[in-house]
C-alpha positions as CSV (number, residue, x, y, z in Angstrom):
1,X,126.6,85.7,77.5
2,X,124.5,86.9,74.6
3,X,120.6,86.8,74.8
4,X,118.2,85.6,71.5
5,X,117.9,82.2,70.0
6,X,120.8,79.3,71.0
7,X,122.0,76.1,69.3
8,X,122.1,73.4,72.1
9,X,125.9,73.9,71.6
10,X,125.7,77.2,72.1
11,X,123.8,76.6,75.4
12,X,126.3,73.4,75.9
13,X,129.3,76.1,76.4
14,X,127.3,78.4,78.2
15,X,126.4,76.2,81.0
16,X,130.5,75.4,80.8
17,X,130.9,79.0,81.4
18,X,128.8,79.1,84.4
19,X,130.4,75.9,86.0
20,X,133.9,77.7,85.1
21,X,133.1,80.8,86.7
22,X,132.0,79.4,89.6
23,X,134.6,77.3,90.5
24,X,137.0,80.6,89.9
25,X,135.1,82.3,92.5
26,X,135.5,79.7,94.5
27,X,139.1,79.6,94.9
28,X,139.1,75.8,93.5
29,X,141.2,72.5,95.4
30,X,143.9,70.6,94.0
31,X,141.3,67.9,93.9
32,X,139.2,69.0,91.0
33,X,142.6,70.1,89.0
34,X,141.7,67.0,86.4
35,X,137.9,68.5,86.2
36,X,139.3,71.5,85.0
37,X,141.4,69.5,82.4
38,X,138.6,67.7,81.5
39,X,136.4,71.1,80.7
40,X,139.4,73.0,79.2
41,X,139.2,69.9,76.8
42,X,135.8,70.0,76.3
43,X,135.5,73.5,75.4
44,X,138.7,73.1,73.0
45,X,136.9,70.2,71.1
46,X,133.5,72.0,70.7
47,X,135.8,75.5,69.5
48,X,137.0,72.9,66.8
49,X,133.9,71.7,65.7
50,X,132.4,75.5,65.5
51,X,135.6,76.6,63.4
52,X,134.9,73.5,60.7
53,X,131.0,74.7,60.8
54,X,131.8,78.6,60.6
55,X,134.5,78.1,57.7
56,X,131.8,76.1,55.7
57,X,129.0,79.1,55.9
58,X,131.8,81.4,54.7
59,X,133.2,78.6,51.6
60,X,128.7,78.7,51.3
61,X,128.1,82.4,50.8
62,X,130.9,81.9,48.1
63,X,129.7,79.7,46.5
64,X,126.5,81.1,46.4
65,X,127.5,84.5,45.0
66,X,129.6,82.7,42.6
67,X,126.7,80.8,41.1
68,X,125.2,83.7,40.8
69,X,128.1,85.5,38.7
70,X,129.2,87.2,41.6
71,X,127.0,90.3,41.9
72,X,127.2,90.3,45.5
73,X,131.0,90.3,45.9
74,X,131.1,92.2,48.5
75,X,128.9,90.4,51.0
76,X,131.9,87.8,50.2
77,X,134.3,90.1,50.9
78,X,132.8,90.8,54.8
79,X,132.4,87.0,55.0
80,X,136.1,86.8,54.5
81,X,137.3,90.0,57.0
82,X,135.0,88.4,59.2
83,X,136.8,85.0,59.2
84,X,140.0,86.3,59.2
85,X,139.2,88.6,62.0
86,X,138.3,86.0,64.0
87,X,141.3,83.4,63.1
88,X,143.5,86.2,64.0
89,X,142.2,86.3,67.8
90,X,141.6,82.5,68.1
91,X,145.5,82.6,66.8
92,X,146.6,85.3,69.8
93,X,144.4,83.5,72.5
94,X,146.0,79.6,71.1
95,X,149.7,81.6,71.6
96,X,149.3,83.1,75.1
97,X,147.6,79.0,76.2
98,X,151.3,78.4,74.3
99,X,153.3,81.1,76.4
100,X,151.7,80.0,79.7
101,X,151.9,76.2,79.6
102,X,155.8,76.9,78.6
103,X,156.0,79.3,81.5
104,X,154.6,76.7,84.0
105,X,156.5,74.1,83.2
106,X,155.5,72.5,80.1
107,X,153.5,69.3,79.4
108,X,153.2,66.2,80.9
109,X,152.1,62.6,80.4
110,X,150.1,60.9,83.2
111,X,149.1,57.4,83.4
112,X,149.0,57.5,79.1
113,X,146.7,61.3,79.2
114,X,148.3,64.8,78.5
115,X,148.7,66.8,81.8
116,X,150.8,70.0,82.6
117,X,153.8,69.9,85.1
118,X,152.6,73.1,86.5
119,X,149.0,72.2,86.4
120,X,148.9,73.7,89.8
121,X,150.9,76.7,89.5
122,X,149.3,80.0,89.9
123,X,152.0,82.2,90.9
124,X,153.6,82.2,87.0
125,X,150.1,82.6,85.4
126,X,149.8,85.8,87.5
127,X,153.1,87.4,87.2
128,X,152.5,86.6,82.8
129,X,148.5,87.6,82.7
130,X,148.4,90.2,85.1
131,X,151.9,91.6,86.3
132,X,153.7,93.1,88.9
133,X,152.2,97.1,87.6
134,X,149.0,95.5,85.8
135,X,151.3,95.4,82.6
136,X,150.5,91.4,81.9
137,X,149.4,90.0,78.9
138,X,145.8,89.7,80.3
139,X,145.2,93.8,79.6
140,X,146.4,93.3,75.6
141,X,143.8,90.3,75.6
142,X,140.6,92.4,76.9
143,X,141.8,95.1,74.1
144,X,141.9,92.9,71.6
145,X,138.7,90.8,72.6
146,X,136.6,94.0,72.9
147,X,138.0,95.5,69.8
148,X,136.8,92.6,68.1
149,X,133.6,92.5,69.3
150,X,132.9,96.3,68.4
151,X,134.1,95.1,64.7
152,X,131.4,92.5,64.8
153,X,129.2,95.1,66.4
154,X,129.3,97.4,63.8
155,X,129.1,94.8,61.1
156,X,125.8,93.5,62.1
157,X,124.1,96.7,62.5
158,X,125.7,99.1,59.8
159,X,126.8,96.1,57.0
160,X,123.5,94.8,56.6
161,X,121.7,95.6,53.3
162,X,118.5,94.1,54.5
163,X,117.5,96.4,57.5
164,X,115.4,93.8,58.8
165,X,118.4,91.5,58.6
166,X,120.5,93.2,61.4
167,X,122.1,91.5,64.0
168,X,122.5,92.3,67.4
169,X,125.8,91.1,69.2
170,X,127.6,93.0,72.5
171,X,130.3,95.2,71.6
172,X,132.3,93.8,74.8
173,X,132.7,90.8,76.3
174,X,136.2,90.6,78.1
175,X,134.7,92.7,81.5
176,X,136.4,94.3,84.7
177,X,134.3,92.9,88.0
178,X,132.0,96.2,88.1
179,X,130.9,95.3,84.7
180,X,131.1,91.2,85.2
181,X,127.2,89.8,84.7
182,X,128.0,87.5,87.2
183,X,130.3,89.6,89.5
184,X,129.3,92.9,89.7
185,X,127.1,92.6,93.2
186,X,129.9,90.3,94.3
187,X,131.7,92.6,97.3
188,X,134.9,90.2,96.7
189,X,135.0,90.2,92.9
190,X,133.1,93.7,92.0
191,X,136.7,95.7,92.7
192,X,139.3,93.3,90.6
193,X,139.7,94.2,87.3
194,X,139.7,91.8,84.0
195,X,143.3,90.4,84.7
196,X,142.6,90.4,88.8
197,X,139.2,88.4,88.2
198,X,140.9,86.0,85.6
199,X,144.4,85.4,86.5
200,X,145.2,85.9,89.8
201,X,144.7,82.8,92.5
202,X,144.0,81.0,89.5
203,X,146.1,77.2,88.6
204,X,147.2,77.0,84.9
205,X,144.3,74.4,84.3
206,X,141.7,76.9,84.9
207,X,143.3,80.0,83.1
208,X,143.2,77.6,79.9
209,X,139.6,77.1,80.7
210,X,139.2,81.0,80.6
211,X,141.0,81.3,77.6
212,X,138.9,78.2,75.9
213,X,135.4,80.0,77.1
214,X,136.9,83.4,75.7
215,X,137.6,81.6,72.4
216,X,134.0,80.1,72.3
217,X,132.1,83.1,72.8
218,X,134.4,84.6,70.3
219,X,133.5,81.5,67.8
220,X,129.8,81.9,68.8
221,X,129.2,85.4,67.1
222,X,131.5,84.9,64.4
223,X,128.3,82.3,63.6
224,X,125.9,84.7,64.4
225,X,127.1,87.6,62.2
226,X,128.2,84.5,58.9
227,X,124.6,83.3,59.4
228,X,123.5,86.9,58.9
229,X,125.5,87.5,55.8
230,X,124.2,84.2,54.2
231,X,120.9,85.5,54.5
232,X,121.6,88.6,52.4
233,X,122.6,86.4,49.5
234,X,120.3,83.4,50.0
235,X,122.6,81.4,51.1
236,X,121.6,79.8,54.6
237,X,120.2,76.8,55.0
238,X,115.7,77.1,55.4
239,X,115.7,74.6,57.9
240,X,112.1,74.6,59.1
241,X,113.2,74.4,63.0
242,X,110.2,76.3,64.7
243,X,107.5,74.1,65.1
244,X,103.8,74.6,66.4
245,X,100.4,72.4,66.9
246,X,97.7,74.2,65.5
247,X,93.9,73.7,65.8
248,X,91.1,75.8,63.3
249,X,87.7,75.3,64.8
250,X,85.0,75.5,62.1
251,X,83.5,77.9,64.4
252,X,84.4,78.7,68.4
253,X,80.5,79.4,69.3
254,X,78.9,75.8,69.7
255,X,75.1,75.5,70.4
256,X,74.4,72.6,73.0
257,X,73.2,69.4,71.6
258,X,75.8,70.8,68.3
259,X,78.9,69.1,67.4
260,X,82.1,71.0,67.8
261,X,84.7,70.5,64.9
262,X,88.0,71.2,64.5
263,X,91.3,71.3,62.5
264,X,94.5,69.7,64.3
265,X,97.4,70.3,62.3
266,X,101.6,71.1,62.9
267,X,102.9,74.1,61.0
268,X,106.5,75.1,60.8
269,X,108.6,78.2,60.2
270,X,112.4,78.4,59.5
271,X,113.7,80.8,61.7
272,X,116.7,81.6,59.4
273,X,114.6,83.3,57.3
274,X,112.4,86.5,58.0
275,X,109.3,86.7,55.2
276,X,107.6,90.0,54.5
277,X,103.8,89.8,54.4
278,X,100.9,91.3,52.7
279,X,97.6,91.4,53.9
280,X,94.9,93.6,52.1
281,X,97.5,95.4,49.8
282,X,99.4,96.8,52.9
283,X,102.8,95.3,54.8
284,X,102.5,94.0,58.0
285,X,104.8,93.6,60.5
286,X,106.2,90.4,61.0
287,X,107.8,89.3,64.5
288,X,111.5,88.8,63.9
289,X,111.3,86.0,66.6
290,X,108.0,84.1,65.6
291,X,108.2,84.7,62.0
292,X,104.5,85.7,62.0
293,X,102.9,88.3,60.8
294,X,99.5,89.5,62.8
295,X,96.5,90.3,60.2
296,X,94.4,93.4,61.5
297,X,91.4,95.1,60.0
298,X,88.4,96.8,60.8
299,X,85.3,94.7,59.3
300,X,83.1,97.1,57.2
301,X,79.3,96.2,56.5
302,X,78.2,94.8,53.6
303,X,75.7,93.1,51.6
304,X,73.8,91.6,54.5
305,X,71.6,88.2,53.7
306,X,68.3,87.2,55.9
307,X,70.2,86.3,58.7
308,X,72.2,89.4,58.9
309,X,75.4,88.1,57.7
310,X,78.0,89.3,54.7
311,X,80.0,86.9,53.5
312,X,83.6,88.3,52.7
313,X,87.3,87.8,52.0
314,X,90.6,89.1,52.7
315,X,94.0,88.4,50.4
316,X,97.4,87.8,51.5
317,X,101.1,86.7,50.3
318,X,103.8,85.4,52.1
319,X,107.2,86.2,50.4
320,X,110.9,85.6,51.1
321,X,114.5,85.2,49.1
322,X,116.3,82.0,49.6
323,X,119.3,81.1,47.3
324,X,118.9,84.4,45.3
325,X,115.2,83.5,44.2
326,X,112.0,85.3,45.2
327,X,109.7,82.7,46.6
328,X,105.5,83.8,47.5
329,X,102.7,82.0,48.8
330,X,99.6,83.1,48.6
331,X,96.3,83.1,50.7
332,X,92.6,83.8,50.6
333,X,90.6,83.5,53.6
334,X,86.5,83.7,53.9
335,X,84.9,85.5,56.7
336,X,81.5,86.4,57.7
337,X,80.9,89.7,58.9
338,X,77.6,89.7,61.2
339,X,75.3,92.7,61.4
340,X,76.0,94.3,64.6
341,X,72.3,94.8,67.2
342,X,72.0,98.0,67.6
343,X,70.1,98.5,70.9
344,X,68.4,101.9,71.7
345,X,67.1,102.5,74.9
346,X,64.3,105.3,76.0
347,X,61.6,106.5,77.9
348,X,59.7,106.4,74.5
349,X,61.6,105.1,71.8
350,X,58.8,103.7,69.0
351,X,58.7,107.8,68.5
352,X,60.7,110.8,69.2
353,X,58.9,114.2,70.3
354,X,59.2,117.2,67.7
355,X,61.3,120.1,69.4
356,X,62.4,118.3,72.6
357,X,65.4,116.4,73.9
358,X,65.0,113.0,73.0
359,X,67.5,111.2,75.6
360,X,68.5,107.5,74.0
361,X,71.0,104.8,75.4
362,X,72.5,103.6,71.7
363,X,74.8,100.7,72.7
364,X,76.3,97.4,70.2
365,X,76.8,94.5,72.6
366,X,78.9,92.4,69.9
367,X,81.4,95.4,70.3
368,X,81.9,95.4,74.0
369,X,84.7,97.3,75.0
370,X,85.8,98.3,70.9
371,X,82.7,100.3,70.9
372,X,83.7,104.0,70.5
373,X,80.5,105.8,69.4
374,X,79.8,108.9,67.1
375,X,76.1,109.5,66.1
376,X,74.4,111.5,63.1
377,X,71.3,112.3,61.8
378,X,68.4,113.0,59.2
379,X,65.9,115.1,60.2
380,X,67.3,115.9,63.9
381,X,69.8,118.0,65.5
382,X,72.1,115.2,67.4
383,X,74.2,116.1,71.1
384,X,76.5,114.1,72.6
385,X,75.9,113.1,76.0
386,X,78.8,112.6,78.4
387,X,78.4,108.9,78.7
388,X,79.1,106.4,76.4
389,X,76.4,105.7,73.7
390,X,73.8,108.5,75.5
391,X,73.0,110.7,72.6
392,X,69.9,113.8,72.3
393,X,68.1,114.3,69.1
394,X,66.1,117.4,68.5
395,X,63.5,116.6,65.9
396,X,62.8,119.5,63.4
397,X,60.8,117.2,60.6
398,X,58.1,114.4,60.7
399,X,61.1,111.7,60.6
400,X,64.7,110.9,61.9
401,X,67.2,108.4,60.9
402,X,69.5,108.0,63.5
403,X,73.0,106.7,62.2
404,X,75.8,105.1,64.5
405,X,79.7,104.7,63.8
406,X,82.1,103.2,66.0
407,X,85.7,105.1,65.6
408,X,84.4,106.2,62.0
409,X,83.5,103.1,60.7
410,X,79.4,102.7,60.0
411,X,77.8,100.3,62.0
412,X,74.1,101.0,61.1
413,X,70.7,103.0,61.3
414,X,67.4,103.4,63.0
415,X,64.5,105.6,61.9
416,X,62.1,106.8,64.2
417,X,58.7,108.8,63.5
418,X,58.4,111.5,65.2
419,X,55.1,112.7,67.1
420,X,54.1,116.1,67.6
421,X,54.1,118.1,71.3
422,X,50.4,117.3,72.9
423,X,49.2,120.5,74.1
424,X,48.7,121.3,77.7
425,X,45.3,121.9,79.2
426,X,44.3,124.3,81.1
427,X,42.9,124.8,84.3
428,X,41.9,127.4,87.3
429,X,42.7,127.2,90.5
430,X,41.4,127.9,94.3
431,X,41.9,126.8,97.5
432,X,44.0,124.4,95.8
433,X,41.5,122.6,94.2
434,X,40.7,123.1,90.2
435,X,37.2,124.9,89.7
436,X,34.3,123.1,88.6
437,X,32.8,125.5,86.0
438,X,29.5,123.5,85.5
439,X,28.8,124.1,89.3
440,X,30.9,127.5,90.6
441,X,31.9,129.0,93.2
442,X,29.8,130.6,96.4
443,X,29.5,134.4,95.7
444,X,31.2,136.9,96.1
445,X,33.8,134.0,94.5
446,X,37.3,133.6,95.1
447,X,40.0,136.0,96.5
448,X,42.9,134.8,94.7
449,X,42.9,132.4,91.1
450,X,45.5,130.5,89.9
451,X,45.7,129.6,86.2
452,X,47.6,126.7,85.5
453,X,48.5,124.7,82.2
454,X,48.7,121.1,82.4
455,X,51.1,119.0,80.4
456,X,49.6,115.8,78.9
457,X,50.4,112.7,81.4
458,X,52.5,110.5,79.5
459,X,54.2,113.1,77.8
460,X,55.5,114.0,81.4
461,X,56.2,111.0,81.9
462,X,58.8,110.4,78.9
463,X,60.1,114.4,79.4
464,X,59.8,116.0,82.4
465,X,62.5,118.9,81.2
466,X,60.3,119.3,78.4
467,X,57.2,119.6,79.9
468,X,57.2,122.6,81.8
469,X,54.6,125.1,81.0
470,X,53.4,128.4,82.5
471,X,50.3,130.8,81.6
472,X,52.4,133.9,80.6
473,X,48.9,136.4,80.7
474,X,45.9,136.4,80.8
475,X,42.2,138.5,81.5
476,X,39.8,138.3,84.1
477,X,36.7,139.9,83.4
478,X,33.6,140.2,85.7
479,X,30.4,139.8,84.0
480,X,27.0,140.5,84.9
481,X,24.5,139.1,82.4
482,X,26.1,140.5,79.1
483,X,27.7,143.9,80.5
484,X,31.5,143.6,81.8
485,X,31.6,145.0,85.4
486,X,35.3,145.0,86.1
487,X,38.7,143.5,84.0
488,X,41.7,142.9,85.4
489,X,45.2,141.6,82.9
490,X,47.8,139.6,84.7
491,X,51.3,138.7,83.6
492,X,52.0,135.7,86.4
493,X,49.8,132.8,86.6
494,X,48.4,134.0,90.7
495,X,46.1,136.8,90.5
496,X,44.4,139.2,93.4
497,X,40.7,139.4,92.8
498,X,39.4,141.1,96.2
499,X,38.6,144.3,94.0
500,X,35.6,141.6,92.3
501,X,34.6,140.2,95.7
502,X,33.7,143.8,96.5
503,X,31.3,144.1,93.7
504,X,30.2,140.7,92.7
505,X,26.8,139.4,92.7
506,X,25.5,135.8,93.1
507,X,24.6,135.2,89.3
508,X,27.3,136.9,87.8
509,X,30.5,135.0,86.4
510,X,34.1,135.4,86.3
511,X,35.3,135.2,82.3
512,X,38.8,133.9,81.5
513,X,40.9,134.7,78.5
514,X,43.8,133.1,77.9
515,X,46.4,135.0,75.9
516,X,49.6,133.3,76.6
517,X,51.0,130.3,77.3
518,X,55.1,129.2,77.3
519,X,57.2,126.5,77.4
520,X,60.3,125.9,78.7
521,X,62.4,123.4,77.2
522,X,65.2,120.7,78.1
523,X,68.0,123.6,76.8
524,X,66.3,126.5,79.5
525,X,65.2,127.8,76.4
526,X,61.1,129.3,76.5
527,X,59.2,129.4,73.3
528,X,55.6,130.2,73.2
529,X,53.1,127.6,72.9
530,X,50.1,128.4,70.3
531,X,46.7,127.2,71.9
532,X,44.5,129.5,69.9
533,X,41.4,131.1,72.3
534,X,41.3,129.7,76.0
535,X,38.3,131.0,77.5
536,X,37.0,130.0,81.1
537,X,33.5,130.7,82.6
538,X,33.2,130.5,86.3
539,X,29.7,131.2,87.8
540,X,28.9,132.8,91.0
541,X,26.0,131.2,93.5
């Protein structure tokens, strides 16, 4: 059984099929000997109707390619192999139904119907079909069905001029019991080969029926592959079969207290046609199944109004050949492309800081899972952070303009003014307590002195890694009146000063220069901070 789209006569047999193979396997009565009759009849009448219906596609493409002066011969002349092809193995199969009701005894008339004599008999089907050394007529039959089937085969894939016109069909369907759809994971029909799983234990009545289901599905791609070929010369029938209720909202987003409105419509597609279709200049493809094509495009900014919308359009054409002529529809359709919100989030994010590591969240909601960030920038160096939408900018002017992509297409910008480092203060030290230099310290003063520099509060606050500061040197000098007692430099912000408590004098002061302060910033990098002159004065009671 093939797969794809069926006619409800093409499903009509195949449901026959599956009753016919059933009773097979089922070893089938005397009592349902007339059933058998009745779907051997059935299936002969329906082969009948599909022989009228496939010799007036092939008398169609004719036509067709006569009318137009015959420039497509040769899709005629595969029409025609293909018919005669397939009268030659509806002729065999009709002579070996011949051959085996002779063999069983001929016909009969029954109460005023046609009936066989040896409507029973299985023994003479067996020895004809299958023989005594597997040399029966049923072995010739599986060659010739399967050798038709690859000629079909190859015709719809490699006789096609239209590559999207191929057709797929099997290239066997006369199968031994290991290679049976229905039989192969059957332990009493997997081993028996085609004539074995047929013919053998099988009344006359119901090897007909095989023959008749054989004959159908031979019937069946013959259409498949003639409706192909008409469609390479225009010449099948656009029957607009698939059919679909529609609905076009005027929008999907509907305010409470709004009316929602809509468009309920029924569109239709011929599936014996399959249209190419533009969109934007390019092809797209076009489900050989559905008939539609899907219409994908990035939406790129433009000319925004008050409300943040651009109103756009995008073109398309629908084309396809029926009958030899090119037929196109064409379509415009308006969109509005609404300025993506680009939401940053900081610490401090009215103003960057010049020289640090400004850490911002950058995320656009109306993206959701599309958004795939990349960032650049005016005015700032710009690293990635390992999360998505976390981005660093390093300042180097008085502005930034921060710009934001999503997988290379722009989404927008944000400037930000950018402040300058506040500088540190600084203080001294002892017993863990900052001096008071309006009041002092208790002669002979302190043993050991700290020096410390202070980053400015909020700017803490927002940068932590960027506010780390250290006094890198600095002088201590005792001082008594206007003459310099003792000087000590220092390269580490704790300093030893027992050698001035061994001199000093209530009423003399402890003088602090300042000569270096650093910074270290977010990167581990230390650059020095200039403060100008720092001096302390710390008197001694």
């Amino acid at each position: 059984m093939a797969g794809g789209k069926e006619t409800p006569r093409q499903k009509m047999v195949g449901m026959m099929y599956l009753v016919l193979t059933a009773l097979l396997a089922l070893q089938v009565s005397s009592a349902i000997i007339q059933k058998f009759i009745q779907l051997d009849n059935s299936l002969m009448n329906l082969n009948g109707e599909t022989i009228g219906q496939n010799l007036a596609v092939v008398n169609k493409i004719k036509k067709t390619v006569e009318d137009e002066g015959n420039k497509d011969k040769i899709v005629v002349d595969r029409a025609e192999q293909v018919h005669k092809q397939t009268a030659d193995m509806l002729a065999y199969m009709d002579n070996l139904r011949k051959e085996m009701i002779t063999v069983t005894g001929g016909e009969d008339i029954e109460d005023g119907n046609k009936t066989y004599k040896g409507a029973k008999e299985e023994e003479a089907v067996a020895v004809m079909m299958v023989g005594a050394s597997k040399n029966g007529k049923a072995y010739d039959l599986k060659k010739k069905l399967n050798e038709y089937m690859s000629f079909l085969a190859d015709m719809g894939q490699n006789k096609m001029r239209d590559p999207n016109n191929k057709v797929e069909v099997p290239s066997a369907i006369a199968f031994d019991g290991k290679d049976h759809p229905l039989f192969k994971k059957d332990p009493d029909q997997r081993n028996k080969d085609f004539g074995e799983l047929n013919f053998v234990h099988t009344p006359l009545v119901a090897a007909l029926a095989v023959i008749a289901q054989e004959q159908s599905e031979v019937l069946k791609y013959e259409a498949e592959i003639l409706g192909a070929l008409a469609k390479e010369v225009g010449a099948a029938d656009l029957k607009f079969d698939q059919v679909i209720a529609m609905v076009r909202p005027s929008s999907k987003i509907v305010a409470a207290g709004t009316k929602y409105e809509a468009e309920l419509f029924l569109t239709a597609s011929a599936s014996s046609i399959t249209p190419t279709m533009i969109a934007n200049g390019g092809s797209i493809k076009v489900d050989p199944s559905t008939k539609r094509g899907r219409v994908e495009f990035v939406a790129r900014p433009g000319s925004y109004d008050k409300d943040g919308n651009s109103k756009q359009q995008w073109k398309g054409k629908i084309s396809f050949n029926f009958k030899g002529k090119d037929t196109s529809f064409e379509v415009t359709e308006e969109y509005i492309v609404a300025r993506p919100v680009i939401q940053v989030q900081s610490a401090s994010v009215s103003a960057l800081y010049k020289n640090c590591g400004n850490e911002l969240n950058v995320q656009v909601p109306a993206l959701g899972s599309m958004y795939n960030p990349q960032f650049s920038a005016d005015g700032a160096q710009v690293i990635p952070g390992a999360q998505k939408g976390i981005v660093t900018l390093v300042p180097a002017g008085a502005k930034v303009t921060l710009r934001v992509a999503s997988s290379g297409n722009p989404i927008g910008s944000q400037d930000f003014k950018v402040r300058l480092i506040p500088k540190p203060t600084i203080e001294a030290i002892t017993g863990g307590k900052p001096v008071n230099e309006k009041t002092g310290v208790p002669a002979p003063g302190p043993r050991t002195l700290t020096m410390q520099a202070v980053p400015d509060e909020s700017f803490k606050a927002f940068l932590p890694k960027d506010a780390r500061y250290r006094v890198a040197e600095w002088d201590c000098i005792l001082v008594r009146g206007k003459r310099p007692v003792a000087t000590n430099n220092f390269k580490s912000e704790t300093a030893n000063l027992s050698n001035f408590a061994a001199s000093a004098m209530p009423g003399d002061r402890i003088l602090i220069e300042v000569k270096k302060v650093t910074r270290t910033n977010f990167l581990n990098k230390v650059e020095e901070v200039n403060l100008g002159t720092v001096i302390k004065n710390i008197p001694l009671n």
